[in-house]
C-alpha positions as CSV (number, residue, x, y, z in Angstrom):
1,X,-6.2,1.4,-42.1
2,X,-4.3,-1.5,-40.4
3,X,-6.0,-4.7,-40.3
4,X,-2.9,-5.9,-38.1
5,X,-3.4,-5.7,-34.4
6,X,-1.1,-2.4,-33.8
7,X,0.2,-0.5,-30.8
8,X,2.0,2.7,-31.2
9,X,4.6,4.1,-29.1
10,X,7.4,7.1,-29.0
11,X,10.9,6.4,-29.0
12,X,13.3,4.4,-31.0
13,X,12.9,0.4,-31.3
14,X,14.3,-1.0,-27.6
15,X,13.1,1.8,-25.4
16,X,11.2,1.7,-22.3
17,X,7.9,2.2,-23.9
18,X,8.9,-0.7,-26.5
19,X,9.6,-2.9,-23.3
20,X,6.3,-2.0,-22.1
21,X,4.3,-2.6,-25.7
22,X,6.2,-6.0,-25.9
23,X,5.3,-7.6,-21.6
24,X,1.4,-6.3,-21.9
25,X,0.6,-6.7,-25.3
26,X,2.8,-9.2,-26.7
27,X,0.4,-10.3,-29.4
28,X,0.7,-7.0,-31.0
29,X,3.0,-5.3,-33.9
30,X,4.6,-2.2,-32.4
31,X,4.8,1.2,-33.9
32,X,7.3,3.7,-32.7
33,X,6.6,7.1,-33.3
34,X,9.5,10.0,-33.4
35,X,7.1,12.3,-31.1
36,X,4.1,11.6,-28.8
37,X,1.9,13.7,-31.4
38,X,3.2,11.4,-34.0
39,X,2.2,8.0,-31.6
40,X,-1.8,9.9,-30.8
41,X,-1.9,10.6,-34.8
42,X,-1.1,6.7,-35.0
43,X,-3.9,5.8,-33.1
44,X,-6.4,8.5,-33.9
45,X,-5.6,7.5,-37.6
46,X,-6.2,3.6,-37.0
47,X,-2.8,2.9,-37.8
48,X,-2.1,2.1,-34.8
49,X,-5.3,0.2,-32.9
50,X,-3.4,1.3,-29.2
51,X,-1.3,3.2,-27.6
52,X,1.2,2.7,-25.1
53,X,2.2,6.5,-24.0
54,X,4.4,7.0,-20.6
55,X,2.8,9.5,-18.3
56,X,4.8,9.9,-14.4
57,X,7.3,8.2,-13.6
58,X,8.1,7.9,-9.8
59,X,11.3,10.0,-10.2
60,X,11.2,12.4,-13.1
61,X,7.2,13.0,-11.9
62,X,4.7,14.1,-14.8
63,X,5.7,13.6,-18.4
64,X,4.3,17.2,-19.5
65,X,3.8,17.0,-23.0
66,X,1.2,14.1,-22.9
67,X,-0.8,15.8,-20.0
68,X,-0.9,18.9,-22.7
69,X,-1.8,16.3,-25.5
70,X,-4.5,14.2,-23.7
71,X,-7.4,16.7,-23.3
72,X,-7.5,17.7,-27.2
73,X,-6.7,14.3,-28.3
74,X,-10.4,12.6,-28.6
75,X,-8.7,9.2,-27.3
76,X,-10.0,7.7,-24.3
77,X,-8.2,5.7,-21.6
78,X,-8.7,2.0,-21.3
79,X,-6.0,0.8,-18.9
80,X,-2.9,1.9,-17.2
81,X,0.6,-0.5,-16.8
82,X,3.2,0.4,-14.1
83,X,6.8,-0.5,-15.3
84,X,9.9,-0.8,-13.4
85,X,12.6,0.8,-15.2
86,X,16.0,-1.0,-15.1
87,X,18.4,0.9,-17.0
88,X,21.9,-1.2,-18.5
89,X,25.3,0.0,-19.7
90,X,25.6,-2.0,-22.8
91,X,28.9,-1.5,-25.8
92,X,29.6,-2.7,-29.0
93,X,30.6,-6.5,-29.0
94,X,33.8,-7.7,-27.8
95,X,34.2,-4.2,-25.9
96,X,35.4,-4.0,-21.9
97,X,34.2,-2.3,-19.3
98,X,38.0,-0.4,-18.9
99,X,38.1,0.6,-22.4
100,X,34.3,2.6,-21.7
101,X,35.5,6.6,-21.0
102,X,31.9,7.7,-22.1
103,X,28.1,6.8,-21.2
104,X,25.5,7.9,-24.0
105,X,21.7,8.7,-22.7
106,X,19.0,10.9,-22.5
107,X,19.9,13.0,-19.4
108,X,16.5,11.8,-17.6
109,X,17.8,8.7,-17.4
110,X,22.0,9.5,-17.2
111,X,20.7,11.6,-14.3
112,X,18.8,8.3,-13.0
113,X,22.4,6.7,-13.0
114,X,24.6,9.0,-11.9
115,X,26.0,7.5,-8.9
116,X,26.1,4.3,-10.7
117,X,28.5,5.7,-13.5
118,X,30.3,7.6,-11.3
119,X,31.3,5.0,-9.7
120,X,32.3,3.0,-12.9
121,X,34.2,6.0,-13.7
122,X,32.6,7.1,-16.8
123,X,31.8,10.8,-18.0
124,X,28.4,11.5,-19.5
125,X,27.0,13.1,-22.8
126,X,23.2,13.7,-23.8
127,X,21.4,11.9,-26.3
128,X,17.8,12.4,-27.6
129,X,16.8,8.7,-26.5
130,X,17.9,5.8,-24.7
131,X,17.1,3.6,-27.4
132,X,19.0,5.8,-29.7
133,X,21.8,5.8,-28.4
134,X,22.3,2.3,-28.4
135,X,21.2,2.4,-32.4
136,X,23.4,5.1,-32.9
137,X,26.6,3.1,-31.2
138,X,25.4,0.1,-33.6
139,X,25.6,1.8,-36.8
140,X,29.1,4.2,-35.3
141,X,30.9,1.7,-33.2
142,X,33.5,3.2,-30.9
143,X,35.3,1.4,-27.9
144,X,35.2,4.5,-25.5
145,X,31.5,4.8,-25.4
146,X,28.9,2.8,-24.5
147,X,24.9,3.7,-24.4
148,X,22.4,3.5,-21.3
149,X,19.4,1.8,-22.1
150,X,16.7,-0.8,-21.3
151,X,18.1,-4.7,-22.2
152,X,15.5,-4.6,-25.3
153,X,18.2,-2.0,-27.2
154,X,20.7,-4.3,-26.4
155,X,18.9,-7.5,-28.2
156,X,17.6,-5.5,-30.9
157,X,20.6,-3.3,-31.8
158,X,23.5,-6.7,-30.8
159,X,25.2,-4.8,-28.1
160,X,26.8,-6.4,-25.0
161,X,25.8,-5.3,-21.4
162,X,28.6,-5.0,-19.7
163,X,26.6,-3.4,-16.4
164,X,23.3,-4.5,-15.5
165,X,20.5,-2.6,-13.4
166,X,22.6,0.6,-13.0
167,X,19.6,3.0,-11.7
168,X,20.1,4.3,-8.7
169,X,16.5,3.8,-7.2
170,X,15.0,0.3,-7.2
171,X,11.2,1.8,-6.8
172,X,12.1,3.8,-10.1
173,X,8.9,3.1,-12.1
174,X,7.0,4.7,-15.5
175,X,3.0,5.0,-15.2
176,X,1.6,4.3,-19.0
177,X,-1.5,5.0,-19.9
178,X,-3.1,2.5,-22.7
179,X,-5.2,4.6,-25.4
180,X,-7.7,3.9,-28.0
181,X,-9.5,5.8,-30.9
182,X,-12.9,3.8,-29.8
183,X,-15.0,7.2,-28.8
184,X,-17.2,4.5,-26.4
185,X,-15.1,1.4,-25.6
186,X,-16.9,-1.5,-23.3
187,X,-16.9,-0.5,-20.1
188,X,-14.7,-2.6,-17.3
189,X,-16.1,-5.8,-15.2
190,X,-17.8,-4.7,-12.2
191,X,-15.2,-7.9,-11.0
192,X,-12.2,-4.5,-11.4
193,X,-11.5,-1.7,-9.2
194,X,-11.9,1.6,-11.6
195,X,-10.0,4.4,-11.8
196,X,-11.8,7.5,-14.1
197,X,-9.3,10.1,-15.3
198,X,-11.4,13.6,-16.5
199,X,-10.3,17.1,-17.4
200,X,-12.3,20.1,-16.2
201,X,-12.0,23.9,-16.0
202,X,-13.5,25.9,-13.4
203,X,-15.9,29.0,-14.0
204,X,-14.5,32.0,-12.9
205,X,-16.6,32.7,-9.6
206,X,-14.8,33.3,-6.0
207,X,-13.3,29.8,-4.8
208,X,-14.4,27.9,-7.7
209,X,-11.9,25.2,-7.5
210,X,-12.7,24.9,-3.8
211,X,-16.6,24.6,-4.4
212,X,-15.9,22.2,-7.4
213,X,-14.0,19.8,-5.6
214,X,-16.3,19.7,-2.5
215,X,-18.5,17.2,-3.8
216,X,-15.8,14.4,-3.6
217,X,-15.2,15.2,-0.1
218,X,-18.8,14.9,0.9
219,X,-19.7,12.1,-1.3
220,X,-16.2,10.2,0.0
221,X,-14.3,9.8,-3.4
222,X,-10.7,9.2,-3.2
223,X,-8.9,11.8,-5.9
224,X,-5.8,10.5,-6.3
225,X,-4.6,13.1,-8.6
226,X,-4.9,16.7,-9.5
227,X,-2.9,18.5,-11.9
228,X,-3.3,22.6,-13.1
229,X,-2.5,23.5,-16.4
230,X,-1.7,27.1,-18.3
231,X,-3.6,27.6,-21.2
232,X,-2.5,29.6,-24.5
233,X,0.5,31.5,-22.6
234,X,-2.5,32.6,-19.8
235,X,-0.9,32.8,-16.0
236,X,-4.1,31.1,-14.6
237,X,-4.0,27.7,-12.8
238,X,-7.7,27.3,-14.4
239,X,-7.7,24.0,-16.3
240,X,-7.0,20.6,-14.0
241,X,-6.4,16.9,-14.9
242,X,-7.2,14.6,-12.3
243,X,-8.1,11.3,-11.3
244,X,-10.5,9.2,-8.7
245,X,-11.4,5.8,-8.0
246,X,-14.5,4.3,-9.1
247,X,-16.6,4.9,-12.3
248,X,-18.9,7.5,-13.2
249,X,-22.3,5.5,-12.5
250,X,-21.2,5.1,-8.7
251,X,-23.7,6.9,-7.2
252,X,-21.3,8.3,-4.6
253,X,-18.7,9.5,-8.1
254,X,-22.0,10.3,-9.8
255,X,-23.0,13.8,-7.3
256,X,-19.4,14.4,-7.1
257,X,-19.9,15.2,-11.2
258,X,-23.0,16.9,-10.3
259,X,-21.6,19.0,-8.3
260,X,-18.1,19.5,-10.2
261,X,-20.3,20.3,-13.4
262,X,-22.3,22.7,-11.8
263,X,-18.8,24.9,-11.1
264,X,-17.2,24.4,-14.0
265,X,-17.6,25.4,-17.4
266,X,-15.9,22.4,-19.0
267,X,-16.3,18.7,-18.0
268,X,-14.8,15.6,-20.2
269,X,-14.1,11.8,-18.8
270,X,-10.9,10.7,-20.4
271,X,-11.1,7.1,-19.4
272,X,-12.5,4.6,-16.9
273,X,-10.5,1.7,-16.9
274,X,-9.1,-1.2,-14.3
275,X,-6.8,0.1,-11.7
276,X,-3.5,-1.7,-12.1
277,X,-2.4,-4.3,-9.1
278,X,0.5,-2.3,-8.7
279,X,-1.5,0.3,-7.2
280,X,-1.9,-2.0,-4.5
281,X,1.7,-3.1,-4.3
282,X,0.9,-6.6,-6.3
């Protein structure tokens, strides 16, 4: 096991995630993982002490894989990071914009551009990651292409940005979720507004769902999210992710549970942890 303070991410070296391990937690070593099971292994391993692991973004919405991956995981949540994302056009040294013909991404985030390069004129082709293809156009150099990516790929891999902040949407942003193998880590300041993030599945009785969730209207919790989920191939909308604000021990939170548990057959609290000021537009 690590004795290095360690946070794991997925992606290549330079992607968004990267930029995201490096502004929050710049006193760590970073870890990038080929897949997301790869970055959870990481942590649940101790190789990794955190994670930093995307989950919405304000465009592309959920990212589905992690919402599959959290529930089974055994990690708990301990904070969450909002991110703008700025995406730049950035080529091999000494390159020109008018020699570009060709803008190397991963679709998610060529679609996130697609006026912008359109209007520079440039076709598109699909990459597996946005950090990638800006390694990949380090170790292949070519004058007709150039790789969208966050400024990070273009430090860490020597490119030049020859177009800066090409997304089309300023409010694009990436929700991450920061993880932890610690089965019971300290519990936020009281100073903090919470946000607790839990999993359930309902029995299967007539209106369930509705039953289950009426305890947060009565008791005046705020949900702020609620996702369904398919489970082994099943059509049935019977397994939810969601979240509310305030913490478990909240006596108003604490008989929404009650109630919640009583109509449903699975419960588990993935995380209480400190809402983010961007929640409040800070």
């Amino acid at each position: 096991m690590s004795t290095l303070k360690t946070i794991a991410f997925q992606g290549e070296l330079g992607a968004n995630s990267h930029e995201a391990c490096r502004t929050y937690f710049p006193d760590y070593q970073v870890l990038p993982c080929a897949t997301f099971e790869e970055a959870f292994e990481a942590i649940k391993t101790g190789a990794a002490q955190l994670g930093m692991i995307p989950i919405e973004n304000s465009i592309a919405g959920r990212v589905a894989d992690v919402h599959h991956l959290l529930p089974a995981s055994g990690l708990k949540i301990i904070g969450e990071r909002f991110k703008p994302i700025r995406f730049q056009l950035m080529a091999n040294k000494g390159v020109t914009l008018d020699s570009v013909k060709t803008a190397v991404s991963m679709p998610i985030a060529l679609s996130q551009c697609r006026h912008s390069l359109k209007r520079l004129g440039l076709s598109t082709e699909g990459a597996g990651d946005t950090a990638g293809a800006a390694k990949a156009l380090a170790a292949k150099p070519d004058p007709t292409r150039a790789a969208v990516a966050p400024a990070l790929a273009a430090e860490i891999y020597d490119l030049d940005i020859l177009a800066r902040d090409i997304e089309d949407e300023r409010h694009n942003t990436t929700r991450f979720l920061v993880m932890t193998a610690d089965p019971a880590p300290p519990a936020p300041s009281f100073t903090h507004r919470c946000v607790t993030s839990f999993v359930f599945r309902v029995r299967n009785l007539p209106a369930a769902l509705y039953k289950a969730l009426g305890g947060f209207a009565t008791n005046g919790v705020n949900m702020t999210k609620l996702e369904s989920y398919m489970e082994n191939g099943a059509f049935t909308a019977t397994f939810f992710y969601a979240e509310v604000d305030g913490r478990p021990e909240d006596r108003s939170l604490a008989l929404a549970f009650d109630e919640l548990k009583f109509f449903s057959e699975r419960f588990e609290i993935l995380g209480v942890y400190p809402a983010d000021p961007f929640r409040d537009g800070k």
